[in-house]
Every structure is written in structure tokens, then in C-alpha cells.
N, C-alpha and C positions, 0 to 999 in steps of 0.2 A: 338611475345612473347605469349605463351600460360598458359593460367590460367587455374587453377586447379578450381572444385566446391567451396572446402571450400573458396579459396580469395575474389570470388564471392559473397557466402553471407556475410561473414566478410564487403564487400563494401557494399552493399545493406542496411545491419545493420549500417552502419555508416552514409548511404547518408538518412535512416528515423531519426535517431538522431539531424542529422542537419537538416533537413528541420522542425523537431520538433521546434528545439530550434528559427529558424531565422522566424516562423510564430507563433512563442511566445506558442505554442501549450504543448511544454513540461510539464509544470505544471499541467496542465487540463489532460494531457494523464496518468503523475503520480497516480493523486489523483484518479481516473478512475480504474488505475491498482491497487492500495491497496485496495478502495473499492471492486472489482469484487475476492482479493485473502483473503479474511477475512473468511471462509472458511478453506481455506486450514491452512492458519499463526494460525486460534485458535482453529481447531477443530471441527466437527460436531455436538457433544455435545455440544459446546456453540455457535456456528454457529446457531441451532436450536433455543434457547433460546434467541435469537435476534432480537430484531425489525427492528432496521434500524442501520443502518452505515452509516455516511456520513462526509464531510470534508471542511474544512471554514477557510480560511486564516492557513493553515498549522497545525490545531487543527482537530484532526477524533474523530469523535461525535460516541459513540455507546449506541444507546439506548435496553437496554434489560428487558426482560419479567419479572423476579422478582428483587424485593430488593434484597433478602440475595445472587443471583449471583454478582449483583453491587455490593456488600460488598464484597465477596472473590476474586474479578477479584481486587479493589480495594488496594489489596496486592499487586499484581502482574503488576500493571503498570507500574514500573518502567522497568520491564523484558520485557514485552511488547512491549512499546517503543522502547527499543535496540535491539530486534527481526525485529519489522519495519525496523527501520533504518539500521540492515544490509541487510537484503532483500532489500529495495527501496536509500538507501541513505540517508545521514544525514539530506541535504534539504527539504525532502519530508512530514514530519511531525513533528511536536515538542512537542507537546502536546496531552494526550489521553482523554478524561471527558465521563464519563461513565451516564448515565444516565437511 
């Protein structure tokens, strides 16, 4: 039987998935992956204005440079959130706290 390239990765892609998930690794490679795309999901302009990003029992911490960005991002959590969650998955975060 000969396989094509694409079947090929499609299996390769599935056989990291599982070895994620059965060496409990999945979560840690998620929160790794939102962290490393917080950039791209918000932007360069507030990408810049950021201190740290980081993530703790399914809650992404973003600590940013001034107040009044905290306060207008503060609207927009909720959009946020659902931005995440179609990108990464419902599991992956539940909560955004700005800081």
C-alpha cells in the first residue's frame, strides 16, 4: 500500500498528540503554545506594552506596562478569552487577569 506525503504527516501529527497526551505533557505544551503566540493573537502594539504573560492552573496572567492599557484591554476580555479558546481550545484557559 503506498502512502501519499500528506497521510504521512497527518500520522506523525497524531502520533505527537498522543504521546503528548499519555506522557501527561499536553497541558504544559498548550500553555507553552499560548504563551510563545500572545504576540501574534494581540498584536504588536500591545505585545510591546507587556511585561510578562504567563499561566497557572488554566488562568493567563498578563502583566502590562501601564494602567490605562489594563483598563481598555479590561473591556475586552471577554473577546479575548473567546479568541484564545478558538485558537487553543475550550480546556486551555478559562480565565484572563490582567495586571
Amino acid at each position: 500500500m503506498k502512502h501519499s506525503k500528506n497521510d504521512s504527516a497527518i500520522h506523525i501529527s497524531q502520533a505527537i498528540q498522543e504521546l503528548l497526551k499519555t506522557q501527561h505533557l499536553k497541558p504544559k505544551f498548550d500553555e507553552a503554545n499560548v504563551v510563545a503566540s500572545w504576540e501574534r493573537m494581540v498584536g504588536k502594539a500591545i505585545a510591546r506594552r507587556t511585561k510578562r504573560v504567563s499561566i497557572r492552573n488554566k488562568v493567563l496572567f498578563v502583566e502590562l506596562v501601564s494602567p490605562s492599557l489594563k483598563n481598555d484591554l479590561s473591556y475586552h476580555k471577554v473577546q479575548m478569552l473567546e479568541l484564545f479558546r478558538k485558537e487553543f481550545g475550550e480546556g486551555v484557559i478559562s480565565e484572563i487577569i490582567l495586571m
